[in-house]
C-alpha positions as CSV (number, residue, x, y, z in Angstrom):
1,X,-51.0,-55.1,-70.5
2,X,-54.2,-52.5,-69.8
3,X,-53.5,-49.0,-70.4
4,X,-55.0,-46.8,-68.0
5,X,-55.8,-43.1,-68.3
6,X,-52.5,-41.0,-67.8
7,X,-54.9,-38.6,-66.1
8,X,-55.8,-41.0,-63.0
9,X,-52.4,-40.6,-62.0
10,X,-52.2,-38.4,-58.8
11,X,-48.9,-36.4,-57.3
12,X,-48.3,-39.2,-54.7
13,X,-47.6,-41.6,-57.2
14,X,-45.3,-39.7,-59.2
15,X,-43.7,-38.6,-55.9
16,X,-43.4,-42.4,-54.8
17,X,-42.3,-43.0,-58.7
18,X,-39.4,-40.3,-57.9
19,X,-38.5,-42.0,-54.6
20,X,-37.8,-45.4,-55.6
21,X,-36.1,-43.9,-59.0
22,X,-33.3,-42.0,-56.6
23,X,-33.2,-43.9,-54.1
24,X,-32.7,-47.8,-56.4
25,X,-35.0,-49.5,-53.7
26,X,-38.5,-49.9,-53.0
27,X,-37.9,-50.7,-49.1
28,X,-35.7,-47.6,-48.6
29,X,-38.6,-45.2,-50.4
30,X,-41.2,-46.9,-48.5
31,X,-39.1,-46.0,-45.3
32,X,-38.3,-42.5,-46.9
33,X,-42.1,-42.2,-47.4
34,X,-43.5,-43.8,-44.4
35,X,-45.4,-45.9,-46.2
36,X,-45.6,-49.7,-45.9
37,X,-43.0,-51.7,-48.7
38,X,-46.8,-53.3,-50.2
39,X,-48.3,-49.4,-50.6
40,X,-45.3,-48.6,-52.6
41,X,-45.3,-51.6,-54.8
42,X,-48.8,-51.5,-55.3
43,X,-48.4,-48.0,-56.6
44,X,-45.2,-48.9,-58.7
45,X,-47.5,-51.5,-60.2
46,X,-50.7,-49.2,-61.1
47,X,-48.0,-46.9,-62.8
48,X,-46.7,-49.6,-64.7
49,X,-50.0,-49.9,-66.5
50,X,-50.6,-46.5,-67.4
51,X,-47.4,-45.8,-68.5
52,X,-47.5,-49.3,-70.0
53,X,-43.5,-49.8,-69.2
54,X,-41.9,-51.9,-66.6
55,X,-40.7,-48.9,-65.3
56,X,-37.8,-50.8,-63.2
57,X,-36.0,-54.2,-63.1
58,X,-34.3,-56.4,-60.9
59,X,-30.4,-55.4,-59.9
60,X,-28.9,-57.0,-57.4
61,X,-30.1,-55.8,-54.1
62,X,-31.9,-53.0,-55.5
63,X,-33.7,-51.8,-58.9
64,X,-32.7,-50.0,-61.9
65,X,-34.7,-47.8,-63.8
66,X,-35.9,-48.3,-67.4
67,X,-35.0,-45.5,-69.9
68,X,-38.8,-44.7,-70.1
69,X,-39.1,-44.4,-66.5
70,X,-36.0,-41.8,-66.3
71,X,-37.7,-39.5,-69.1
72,X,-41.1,-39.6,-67.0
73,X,-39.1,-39.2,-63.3
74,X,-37.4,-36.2,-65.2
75,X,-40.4,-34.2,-66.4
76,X,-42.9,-35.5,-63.1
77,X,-39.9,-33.5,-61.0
78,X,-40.5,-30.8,-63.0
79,X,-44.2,-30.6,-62.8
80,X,-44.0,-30.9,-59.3
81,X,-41.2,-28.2,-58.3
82,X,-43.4,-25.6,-60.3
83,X,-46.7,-26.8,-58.7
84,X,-45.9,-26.7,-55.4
85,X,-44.3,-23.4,-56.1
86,X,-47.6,-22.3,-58.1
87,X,-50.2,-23.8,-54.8
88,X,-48.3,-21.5,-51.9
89,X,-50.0,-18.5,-50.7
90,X,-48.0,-15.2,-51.3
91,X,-49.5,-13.5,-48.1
92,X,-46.7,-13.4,-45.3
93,X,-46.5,-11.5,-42.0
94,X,-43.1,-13.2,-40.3
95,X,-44.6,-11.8,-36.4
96,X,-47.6,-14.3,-37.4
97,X,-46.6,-16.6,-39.5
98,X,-47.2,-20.5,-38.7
99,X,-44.8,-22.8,-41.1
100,X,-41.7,-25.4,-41.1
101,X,-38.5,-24.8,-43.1
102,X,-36.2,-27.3,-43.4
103,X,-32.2,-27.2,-44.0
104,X,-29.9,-29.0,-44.9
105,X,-25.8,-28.4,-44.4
106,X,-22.9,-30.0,-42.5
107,X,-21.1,-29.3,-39.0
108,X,-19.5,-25.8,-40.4
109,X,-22.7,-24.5,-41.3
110,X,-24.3,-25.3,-37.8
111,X,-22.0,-23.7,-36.0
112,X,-21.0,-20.9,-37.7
113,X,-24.2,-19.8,-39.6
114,X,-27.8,-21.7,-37.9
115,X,-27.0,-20.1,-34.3
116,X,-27.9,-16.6,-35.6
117,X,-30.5,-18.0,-38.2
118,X,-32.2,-19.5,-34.4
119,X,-32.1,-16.0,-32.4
120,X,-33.4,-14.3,-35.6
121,X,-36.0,-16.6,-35.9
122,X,-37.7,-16.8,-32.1
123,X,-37.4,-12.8,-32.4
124,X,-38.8,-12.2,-35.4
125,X,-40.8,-15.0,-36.5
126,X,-41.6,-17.5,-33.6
127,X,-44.8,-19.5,-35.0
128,X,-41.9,-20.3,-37.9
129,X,-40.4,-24.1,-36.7
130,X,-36.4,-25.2,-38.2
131,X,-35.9,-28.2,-39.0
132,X,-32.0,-29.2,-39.3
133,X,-30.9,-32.3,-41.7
134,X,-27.2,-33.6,-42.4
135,X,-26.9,-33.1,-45.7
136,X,-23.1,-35.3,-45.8
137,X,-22.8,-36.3,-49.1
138,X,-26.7,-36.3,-50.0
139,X,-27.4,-32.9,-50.1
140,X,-28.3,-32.6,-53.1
141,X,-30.4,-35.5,-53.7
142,X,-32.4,-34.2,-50.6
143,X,-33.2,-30.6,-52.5
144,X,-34.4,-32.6,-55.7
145,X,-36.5,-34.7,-53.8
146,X,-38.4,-32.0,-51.7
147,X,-36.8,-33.3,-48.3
148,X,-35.2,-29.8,-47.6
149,X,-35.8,-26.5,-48.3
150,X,-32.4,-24.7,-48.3
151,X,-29.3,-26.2,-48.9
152,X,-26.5,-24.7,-46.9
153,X,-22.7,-25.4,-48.0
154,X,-19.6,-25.7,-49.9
155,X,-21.0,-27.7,-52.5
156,X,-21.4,-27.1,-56.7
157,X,-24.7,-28.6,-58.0
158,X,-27.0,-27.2,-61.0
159,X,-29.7,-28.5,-62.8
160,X,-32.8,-26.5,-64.3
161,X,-34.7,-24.4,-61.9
162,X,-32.3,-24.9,-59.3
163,X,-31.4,-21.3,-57.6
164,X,-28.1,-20.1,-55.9
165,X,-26.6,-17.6,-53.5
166,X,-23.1,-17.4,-52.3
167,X,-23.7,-16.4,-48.2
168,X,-19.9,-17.0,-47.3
169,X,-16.5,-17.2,-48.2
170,X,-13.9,-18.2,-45.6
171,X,-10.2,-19.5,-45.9
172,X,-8.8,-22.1,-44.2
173,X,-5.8,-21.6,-41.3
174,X,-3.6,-23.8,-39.3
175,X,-4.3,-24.5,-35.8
176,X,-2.2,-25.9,-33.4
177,X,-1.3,-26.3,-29.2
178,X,0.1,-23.3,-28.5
179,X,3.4,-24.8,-27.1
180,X,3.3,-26.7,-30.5
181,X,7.4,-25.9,-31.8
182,X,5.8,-24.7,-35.0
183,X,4.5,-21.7,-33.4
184,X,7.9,-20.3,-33.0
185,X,9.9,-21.3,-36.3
186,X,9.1,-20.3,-39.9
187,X,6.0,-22.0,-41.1
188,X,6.2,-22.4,-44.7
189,X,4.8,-24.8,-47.3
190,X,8.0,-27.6,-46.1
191,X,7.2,-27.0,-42.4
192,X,3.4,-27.9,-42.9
193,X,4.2,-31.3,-44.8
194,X,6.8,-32.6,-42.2
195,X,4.0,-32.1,-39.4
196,X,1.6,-34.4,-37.6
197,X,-1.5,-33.9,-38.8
198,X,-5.1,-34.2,-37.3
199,X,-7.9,-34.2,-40.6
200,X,-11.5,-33.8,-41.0
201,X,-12.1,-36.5,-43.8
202,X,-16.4,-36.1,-43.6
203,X,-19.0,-38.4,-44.2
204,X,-19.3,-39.3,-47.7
205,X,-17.6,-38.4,-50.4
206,X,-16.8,-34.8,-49.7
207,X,-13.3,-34.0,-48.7
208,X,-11.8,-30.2,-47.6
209,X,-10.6,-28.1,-50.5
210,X,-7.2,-27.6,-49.5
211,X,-6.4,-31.5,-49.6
212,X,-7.0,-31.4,-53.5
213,X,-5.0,-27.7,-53.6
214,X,-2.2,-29.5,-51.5
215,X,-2.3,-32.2,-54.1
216,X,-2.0,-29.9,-56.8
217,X,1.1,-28.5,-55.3
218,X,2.5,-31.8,-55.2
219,X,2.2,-31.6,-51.3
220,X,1.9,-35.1,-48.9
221,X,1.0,-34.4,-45.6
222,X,0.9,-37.5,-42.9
223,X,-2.5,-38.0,-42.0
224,X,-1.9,-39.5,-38.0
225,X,-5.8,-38.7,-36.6
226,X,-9.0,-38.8,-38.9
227,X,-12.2,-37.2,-38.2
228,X,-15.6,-37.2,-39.2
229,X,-16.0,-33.4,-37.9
230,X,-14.2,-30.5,-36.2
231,X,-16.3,-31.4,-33.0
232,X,-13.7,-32.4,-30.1
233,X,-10.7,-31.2,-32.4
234,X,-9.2,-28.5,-29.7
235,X,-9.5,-31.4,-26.8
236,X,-7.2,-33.5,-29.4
237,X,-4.9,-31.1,-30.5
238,X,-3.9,-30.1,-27.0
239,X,-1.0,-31.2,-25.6
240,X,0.0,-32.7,-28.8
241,X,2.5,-32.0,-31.6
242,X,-0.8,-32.6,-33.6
243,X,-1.8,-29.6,-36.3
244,X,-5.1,-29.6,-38.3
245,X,-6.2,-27.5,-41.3
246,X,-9.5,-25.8,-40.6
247,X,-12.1,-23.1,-41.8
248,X,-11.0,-19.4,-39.9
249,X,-14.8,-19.7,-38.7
250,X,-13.7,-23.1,-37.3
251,X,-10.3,-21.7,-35.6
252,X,-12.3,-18.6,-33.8
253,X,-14.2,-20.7,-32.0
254,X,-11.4,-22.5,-30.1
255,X,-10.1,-21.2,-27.1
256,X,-6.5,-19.4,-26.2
257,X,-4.7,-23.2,-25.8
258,X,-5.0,-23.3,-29.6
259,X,-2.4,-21.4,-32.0
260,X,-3.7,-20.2,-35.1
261,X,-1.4,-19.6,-38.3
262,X,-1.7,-18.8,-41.8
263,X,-1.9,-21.4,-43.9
264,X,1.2,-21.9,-46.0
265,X,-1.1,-21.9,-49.7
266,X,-4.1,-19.7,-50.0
267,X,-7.5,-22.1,-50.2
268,X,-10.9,-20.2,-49.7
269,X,-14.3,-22.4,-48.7
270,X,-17.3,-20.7,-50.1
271,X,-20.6,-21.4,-49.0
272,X,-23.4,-21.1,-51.0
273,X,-27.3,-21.6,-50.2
274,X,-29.2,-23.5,-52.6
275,X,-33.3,-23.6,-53.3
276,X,-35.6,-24.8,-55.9
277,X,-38.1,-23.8,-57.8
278,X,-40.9,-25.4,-55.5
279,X,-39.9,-22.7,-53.1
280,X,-38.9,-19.9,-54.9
281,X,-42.3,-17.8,-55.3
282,X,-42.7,-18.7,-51.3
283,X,-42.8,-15.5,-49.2
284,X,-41.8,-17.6,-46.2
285,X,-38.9,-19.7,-47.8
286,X,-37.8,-16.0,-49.4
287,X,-38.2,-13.9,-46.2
288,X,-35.7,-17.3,-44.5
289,X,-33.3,-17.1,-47.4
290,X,-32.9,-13.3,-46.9
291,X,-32.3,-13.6,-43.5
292,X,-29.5,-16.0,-43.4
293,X,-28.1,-14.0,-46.1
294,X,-28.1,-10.5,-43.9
295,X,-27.2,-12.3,-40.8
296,X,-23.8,-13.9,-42.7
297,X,-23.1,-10.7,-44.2
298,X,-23.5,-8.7,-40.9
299,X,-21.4,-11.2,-38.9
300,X,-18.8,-11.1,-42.2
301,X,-18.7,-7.5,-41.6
302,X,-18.6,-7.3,-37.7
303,X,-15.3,-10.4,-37.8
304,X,-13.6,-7.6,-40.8
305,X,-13.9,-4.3,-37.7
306,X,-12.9,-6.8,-35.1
């Protein structure tokens, strides 16, 4: 096979080289992309010359990386986190600034922290456009590959250059009809594993932190409704015997039908926001960060004097 100079290689090839290395298919990074399936292969091919390496091989339905191709995917992430970092201008005015941010979190995060995040942003900085991904089990995969900016959750990931800020910490509470028996006997750690129970299971493989602390415990709990998010959980819980473990954030939001009680076993749910370092010398991406970080700590503060 011809070698070709290492230097002809541009950043769109080792971004397409990244794509089809995460994602195990050269369809689905050619969707990712928007690119035709042939553009991608045709580039997977050129690469294969100058890096004079395979680079991937047939799978099953998709393709697996050669070793040599997950050393050069590792280092070409690298190079193009600190580039992009390196190429943004440091100038920033938020009354005039023109831009797109992207984040990426789940339903608790939406509700509880991007509503404020929204208002801030059309007062302060309205040339600034959001742009809102589910992150569900992906997250993280999204970050590395540069298809969000911030990620927003309860979610532990590291890796080099990869920043973090804790933004809130919540615990979870019981809620329940207000009629619900429960309301009026002695709730305790027995009471809450005899009950019906409503539970948010999530997309992916995430699950809520006090199933695995009611594990620990030795606790069962009967699992009669699952849900993919807290969306239409009051109209469910209504008028039933049903109960349902959610984030306090969660429970405030409900209206006066719904019973709120401790929960028998103290769990908290911290939320952390997440960046790289292709955005971390950005004086639009820091200005953002900072202001989801005052706005959760002044609505933290504000929920304390209540």
């Amino acid at each position: 096979m011809e070698r070709q100079d290492i230097l002809k290689v541009d950043f769109a090839a080792l971004r397409t080289l990244q794509y089809v290395h995460d994602l195990g298919s050269f369809s689905k990074a050619a969707h990712r992309l928007g690119q035709n399936q042939s553009t991608v292969s045709y580039t997977v091919a050129r690469l294969r010359k100058v890096f004079d390496d395979p680079l991937f091989v047939r799978e099953g339905n998709g393709v697996a990386a050669t070793d040599r191709c997950r050393v050069i995917v590792a280092h070409a992430a690298k190079f193009l986190e600190e580039f992009q970092g390196v190429a943004r201008r440091q100038t920033f005015d938020p009354a005039t600034a023109q831009g797109l941010v992207t984040v990426s979190c789940n339903h608790y995060e939406r509700v509880t922290i991007l509503p404020r995040l929204i208002q801030q942003l059309r007062r302060l900085a309205p040339g600034i456009r959001l742009r809102v991904l589910s992150s569900s089990a992906v997250g993280e995969e999204q970050l590395k590959r540069g298809e969000c900016d911030i990620l927003l959750g309860p979610v532990q990931i590291s890796g080099e250059h990869m920043y973090k800020r804790k933004v809130r910490t919540d615990r979870y509470v019981c809620i329940m009809d207000r009629d619900n028996p429960f309301t009026e006997t002695r709730f305790d750690f027995d009471a809450y594993q005899s009950a019906n129970h409503a539970v948010i299971t999530y997309v992916g493989n995430w699950r809520p932190f006090y199933l695995d602390a009611l594990e620990a415990r030795g606790g069962v709990i009967r699992k009669v409704i699952e849900l993919s998010e807290y969306g239409d959980l009051e109209g469910y819980i209504t008028g039933t015997d049903l109960i349902a473990t959610v984030p306090n954030e969660i429970a405030e939001m409900f209206s006066d039908r719904i019973a709120r009680l401790p929960l028998p076993f103290d769990v908290s749910l911290e939320v952390d926001l997440y960046w790289t370092m292709r955005t971390h010398q950005s004086a639009m991406q820091k200005w953002v960060r900072e202001l989801i970080a005052a706005d959760v700590s002044e609505t933290a503060t504000a929920n304390k004097s209540a």
